[in-house]
MARSE-290674 format. One record per atom (N, C-alpha, C): residue in three letters; chain; atom name; x, y, z. Coordinates in Angstrom, 3 decimals. Example, Ala and Ser with C-alpha at 12.3 -4.5 7.8 and 13.67 -1.06 7.14 Angstrom:
<lokols>
LOKOL   resn   chain   name          x          y          z
LOKOL    ALA       A      N     13.190     -5.690      7.800
LOKOL    ALA       A     CA     12.300     -4.500      7.800
LOKOL    ALA       A      C     13.200     -3.300      7.800
LOKOL    SER       A      N     12.850     -2.250      7.080
LOKOL    SER       A     CA     13.670     -1.060      7.140
LOKOL    SER       A      C     12.900      0.030      7.870
</lokols>
This chain:
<lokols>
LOKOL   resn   chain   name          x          y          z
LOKOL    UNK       A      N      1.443    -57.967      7.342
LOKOL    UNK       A     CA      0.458    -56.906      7.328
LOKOL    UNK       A      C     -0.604    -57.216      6.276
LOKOL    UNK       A      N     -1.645    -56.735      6.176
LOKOL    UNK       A     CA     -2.473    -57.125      5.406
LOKOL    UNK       A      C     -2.700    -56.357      4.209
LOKOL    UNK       A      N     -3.572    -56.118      3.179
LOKOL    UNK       A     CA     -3.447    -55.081      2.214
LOKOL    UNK       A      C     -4.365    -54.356      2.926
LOKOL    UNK       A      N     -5.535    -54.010      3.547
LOKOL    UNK       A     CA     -5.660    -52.969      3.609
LOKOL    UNK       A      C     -5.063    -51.863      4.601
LOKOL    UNK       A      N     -4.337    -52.533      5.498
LOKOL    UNK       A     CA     -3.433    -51.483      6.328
LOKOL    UNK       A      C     -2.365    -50.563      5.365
LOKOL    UNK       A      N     -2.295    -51.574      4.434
LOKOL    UNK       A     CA     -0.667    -50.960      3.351
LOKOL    UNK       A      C     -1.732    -50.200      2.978
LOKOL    UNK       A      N     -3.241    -50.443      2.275
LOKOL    UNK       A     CA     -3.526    -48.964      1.946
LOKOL    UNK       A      C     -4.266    -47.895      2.552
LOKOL    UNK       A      N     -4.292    -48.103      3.697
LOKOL    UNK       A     CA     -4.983    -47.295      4.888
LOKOL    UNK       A      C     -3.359    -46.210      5.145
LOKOL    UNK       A      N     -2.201    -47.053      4.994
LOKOL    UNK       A     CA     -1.177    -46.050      5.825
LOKOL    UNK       A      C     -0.769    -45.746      4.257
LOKOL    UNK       A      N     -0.892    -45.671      2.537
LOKOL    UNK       A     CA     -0.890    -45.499      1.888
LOKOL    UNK       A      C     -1.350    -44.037      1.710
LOKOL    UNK       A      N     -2.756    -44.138      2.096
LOKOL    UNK       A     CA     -3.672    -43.331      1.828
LOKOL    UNK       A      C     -3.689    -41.871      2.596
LOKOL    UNK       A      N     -3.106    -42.665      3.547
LOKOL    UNK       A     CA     -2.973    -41.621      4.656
LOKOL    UNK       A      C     -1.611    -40.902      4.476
LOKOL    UNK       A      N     -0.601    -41.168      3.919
LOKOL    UNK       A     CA      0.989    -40.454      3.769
LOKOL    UNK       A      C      0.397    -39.813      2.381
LOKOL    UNK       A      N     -0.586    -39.997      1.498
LOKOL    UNK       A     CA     -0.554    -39.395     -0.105
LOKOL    UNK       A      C     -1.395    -38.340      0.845
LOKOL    UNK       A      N     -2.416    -38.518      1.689
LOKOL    UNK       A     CA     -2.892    -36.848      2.056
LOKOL    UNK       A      C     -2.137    -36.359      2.984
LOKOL    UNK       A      N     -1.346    -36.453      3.531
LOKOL    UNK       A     CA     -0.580    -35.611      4.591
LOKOL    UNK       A      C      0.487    -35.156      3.414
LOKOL    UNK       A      N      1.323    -35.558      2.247
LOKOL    UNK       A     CA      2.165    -35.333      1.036
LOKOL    UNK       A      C      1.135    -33.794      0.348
LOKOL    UNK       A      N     -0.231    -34.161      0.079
LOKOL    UNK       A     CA     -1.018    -33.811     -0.829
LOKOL    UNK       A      C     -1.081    -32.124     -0.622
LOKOL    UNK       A      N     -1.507    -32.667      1.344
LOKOL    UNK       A     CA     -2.169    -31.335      2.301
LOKOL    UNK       A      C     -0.907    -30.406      2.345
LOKOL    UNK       A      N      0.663    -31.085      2.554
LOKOL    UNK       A     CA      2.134    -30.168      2.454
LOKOL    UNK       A      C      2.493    -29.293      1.152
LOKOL    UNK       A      N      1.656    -29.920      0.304
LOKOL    UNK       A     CA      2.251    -29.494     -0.853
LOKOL    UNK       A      C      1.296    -27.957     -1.286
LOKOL    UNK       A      N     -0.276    -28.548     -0.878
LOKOL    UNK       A     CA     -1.145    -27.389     -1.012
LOKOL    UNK       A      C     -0.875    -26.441      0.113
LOKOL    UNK       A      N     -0.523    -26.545      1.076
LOKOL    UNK       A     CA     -0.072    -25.479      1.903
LOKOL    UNK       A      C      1.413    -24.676      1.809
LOKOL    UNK       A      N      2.190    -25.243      1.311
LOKOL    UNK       A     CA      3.321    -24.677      0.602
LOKOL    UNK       A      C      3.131    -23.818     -0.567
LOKOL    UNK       A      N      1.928    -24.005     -1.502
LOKOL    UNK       A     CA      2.071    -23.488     -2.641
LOKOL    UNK       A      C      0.672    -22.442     -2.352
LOKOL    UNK       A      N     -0.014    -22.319     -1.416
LOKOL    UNK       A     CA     -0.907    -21.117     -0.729
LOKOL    UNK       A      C     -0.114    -20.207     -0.207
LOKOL    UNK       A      N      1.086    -20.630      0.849
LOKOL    UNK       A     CA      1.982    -20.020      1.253
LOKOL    UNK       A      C      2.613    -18.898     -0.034
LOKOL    UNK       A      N      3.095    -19.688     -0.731
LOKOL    UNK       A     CA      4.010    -18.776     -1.707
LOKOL    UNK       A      C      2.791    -18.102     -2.312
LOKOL    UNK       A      N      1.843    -18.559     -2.581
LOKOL    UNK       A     CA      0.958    -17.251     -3.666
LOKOL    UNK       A      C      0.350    -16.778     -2.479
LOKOL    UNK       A      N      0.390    -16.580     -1.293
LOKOL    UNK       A     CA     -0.227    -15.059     -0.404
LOKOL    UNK       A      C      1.387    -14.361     -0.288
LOKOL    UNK       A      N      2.263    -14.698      0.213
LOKOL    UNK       A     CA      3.522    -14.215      0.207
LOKOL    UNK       A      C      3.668    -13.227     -1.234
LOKOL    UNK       A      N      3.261    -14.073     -2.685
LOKOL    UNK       A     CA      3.621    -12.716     -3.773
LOKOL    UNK       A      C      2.547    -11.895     -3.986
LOKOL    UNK       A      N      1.342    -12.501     -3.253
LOKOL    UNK       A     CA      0.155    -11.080     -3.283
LOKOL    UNK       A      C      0.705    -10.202     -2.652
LOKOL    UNK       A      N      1.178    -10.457     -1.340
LOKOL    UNK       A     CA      1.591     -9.130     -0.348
LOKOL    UNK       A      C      2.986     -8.659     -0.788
LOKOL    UNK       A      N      3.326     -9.290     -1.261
LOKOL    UNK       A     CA      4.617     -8.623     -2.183
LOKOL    UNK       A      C      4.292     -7.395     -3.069
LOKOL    UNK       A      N      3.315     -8.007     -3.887
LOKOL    UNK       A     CA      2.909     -6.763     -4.578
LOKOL    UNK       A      C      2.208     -5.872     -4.144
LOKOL    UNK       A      N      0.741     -5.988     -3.230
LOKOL    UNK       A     CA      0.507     -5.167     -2.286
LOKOL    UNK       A      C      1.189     -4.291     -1.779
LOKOL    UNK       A      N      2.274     -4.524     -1.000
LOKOL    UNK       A     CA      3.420     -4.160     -0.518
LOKOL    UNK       A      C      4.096     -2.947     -1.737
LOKOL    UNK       A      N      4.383     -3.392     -3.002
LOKOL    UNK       A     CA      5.261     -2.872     -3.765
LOKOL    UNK       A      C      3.875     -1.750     -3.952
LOKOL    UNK       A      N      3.095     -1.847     -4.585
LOKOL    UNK       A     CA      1.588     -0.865     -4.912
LOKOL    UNK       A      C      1.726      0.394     -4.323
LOKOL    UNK       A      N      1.372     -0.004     -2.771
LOKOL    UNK       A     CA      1.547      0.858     -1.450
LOKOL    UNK       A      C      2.354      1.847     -1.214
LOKOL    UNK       A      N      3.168      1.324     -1.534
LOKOL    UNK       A     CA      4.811      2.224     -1.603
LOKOL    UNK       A      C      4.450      3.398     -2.683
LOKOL    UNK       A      N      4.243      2.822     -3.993
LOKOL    UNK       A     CA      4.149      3.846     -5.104
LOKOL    UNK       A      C      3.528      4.339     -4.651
LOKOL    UNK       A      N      1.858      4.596     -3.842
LOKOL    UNK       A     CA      0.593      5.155     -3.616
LOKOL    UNK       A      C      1.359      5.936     -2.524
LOKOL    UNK       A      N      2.623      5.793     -1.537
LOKOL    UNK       A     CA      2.590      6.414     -0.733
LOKOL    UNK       A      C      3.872      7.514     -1.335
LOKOL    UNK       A      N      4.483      7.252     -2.495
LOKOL    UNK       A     CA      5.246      8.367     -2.908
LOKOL    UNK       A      C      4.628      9.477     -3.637
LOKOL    UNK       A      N      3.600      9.161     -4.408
LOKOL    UNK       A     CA      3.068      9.807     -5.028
LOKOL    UNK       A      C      2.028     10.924     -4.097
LOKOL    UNK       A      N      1.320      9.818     -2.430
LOKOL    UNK       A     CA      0.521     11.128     -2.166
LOKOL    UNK       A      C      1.667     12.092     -1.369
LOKOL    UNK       A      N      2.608     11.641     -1.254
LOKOL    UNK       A     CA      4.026     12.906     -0.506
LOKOL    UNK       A      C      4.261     13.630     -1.494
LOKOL    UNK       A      N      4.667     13.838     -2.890
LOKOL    UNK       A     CA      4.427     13.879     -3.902
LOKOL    UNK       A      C      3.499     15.400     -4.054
LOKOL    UNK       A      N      2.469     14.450     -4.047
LOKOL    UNK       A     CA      1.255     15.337     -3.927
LOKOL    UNK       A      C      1.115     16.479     -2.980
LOKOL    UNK       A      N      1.413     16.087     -1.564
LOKOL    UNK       A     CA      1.571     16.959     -0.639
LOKOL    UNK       A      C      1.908     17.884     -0.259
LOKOL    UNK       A      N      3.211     17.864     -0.878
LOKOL    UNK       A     CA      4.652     18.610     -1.362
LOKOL    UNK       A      C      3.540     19.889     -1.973
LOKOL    UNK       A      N      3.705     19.484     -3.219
LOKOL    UNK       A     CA      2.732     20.122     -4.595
LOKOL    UNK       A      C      1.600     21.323     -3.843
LOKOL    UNK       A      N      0.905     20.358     -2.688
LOKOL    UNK       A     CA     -0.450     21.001     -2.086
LOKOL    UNK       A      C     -0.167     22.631     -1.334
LOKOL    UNK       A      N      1.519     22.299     -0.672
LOKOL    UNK       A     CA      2.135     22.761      0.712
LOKOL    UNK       A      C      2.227     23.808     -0.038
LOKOL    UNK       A      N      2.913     23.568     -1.252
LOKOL    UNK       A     CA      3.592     24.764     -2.248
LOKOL    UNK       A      C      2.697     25.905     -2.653
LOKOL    UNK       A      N      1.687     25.618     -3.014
LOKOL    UNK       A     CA      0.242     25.553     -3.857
LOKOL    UNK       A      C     -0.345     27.101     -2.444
LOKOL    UNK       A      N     -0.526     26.412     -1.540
LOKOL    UNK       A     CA     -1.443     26.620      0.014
LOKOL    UNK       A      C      0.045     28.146      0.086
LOKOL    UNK       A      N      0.758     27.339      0.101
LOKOL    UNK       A     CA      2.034     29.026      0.495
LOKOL    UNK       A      C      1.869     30.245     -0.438
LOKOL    UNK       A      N      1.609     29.837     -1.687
LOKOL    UNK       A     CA      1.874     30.974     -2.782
LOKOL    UNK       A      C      0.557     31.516     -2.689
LOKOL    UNK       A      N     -0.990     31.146     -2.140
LOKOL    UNK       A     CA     -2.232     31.500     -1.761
LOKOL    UNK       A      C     -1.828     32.227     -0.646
LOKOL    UNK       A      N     -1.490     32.168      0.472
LOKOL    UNK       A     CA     -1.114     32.904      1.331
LOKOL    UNK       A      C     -0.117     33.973      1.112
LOKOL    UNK       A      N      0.449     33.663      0.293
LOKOL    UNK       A     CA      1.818     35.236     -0.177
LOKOL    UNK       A      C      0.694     35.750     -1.126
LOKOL    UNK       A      N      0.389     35.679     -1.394
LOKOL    UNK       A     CA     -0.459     36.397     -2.680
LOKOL    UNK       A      C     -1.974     37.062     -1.209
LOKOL    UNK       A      N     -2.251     36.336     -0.721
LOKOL    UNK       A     CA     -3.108     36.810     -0.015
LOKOL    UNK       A      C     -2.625     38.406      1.011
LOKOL    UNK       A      N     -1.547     38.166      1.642
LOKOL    UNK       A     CA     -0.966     38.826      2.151
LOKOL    UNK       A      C     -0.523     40.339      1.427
LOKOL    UNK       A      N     -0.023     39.883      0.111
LOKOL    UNK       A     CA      0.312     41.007     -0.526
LOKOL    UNK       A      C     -0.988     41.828     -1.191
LOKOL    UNK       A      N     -1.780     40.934     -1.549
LOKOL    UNK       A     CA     -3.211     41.756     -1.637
LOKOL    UNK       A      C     -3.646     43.051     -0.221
LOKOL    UNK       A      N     -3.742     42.440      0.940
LOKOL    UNK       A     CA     -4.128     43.569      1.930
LOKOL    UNK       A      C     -3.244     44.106      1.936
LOKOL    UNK       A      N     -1.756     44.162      2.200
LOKOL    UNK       A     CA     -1.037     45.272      2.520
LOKOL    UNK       A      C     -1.003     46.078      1.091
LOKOL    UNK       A      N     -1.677     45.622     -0.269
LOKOL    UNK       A     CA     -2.296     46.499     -0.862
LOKOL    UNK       A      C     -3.288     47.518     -0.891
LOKOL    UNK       A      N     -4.044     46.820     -0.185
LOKOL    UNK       A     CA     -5.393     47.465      0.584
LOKOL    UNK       A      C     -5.079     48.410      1.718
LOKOL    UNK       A      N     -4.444     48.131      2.528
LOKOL    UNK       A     CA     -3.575     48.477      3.766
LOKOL    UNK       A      C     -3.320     50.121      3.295
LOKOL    UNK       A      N     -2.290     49.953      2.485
LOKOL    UNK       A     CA     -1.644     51.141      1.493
LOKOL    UNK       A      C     -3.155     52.114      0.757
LOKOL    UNK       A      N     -3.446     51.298      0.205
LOKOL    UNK       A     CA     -4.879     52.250     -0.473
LOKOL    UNK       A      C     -5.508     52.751      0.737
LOKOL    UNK       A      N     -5.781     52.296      1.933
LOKOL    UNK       A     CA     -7.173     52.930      2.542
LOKOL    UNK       A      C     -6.062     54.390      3.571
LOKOL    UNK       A      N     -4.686     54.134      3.551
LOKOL    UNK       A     CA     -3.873     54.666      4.376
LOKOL    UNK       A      C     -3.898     56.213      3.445
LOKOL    UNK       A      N     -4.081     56.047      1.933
LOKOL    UNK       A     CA     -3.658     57.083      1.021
LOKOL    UNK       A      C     -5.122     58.021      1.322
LOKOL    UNK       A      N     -6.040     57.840      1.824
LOKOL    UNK       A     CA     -7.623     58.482      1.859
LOKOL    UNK       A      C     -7.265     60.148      2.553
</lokols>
């Protein structure tokens, strides 16, 4: 064989080595972005249930309080 075939098929196994290695190690750092993404998300989605909860509670005691206001009213305009 001659030398430049040894470094033509040289050259050519160090970038196909080069291109495996950079695609392996892109692989793993998008894999722990979305890992954490992933982990983020979760918190963001306990907290707005969380929240929701809080809102539901919030929205009910406006409505009992609303309610008991007119049948206050109810009572006053009944006493005339």
């Amino acid at each position: 064989m001659d030398w430049q075939v040894v470094v033509a098929i040289s050259a050519l196994a160090l970038a196909i080595l080069g291109h495996a290695f950079a695609t392996v190690w892109w692989a793993a750092k998008v894999t722990f972005s979305l890992q954490g993404i992933q982990k983020e998300m979760s918190e963001i989605k306990t907290e707005l249930k969380e929240d929701g909860i809080k809102k539901d509670q919030q929205i009910e005691a406006l409505w009992k309080r609303n309610d008991e206001m007119k049948d206050r009213i109810l009572v006053l305009e009944n006493h005339r």
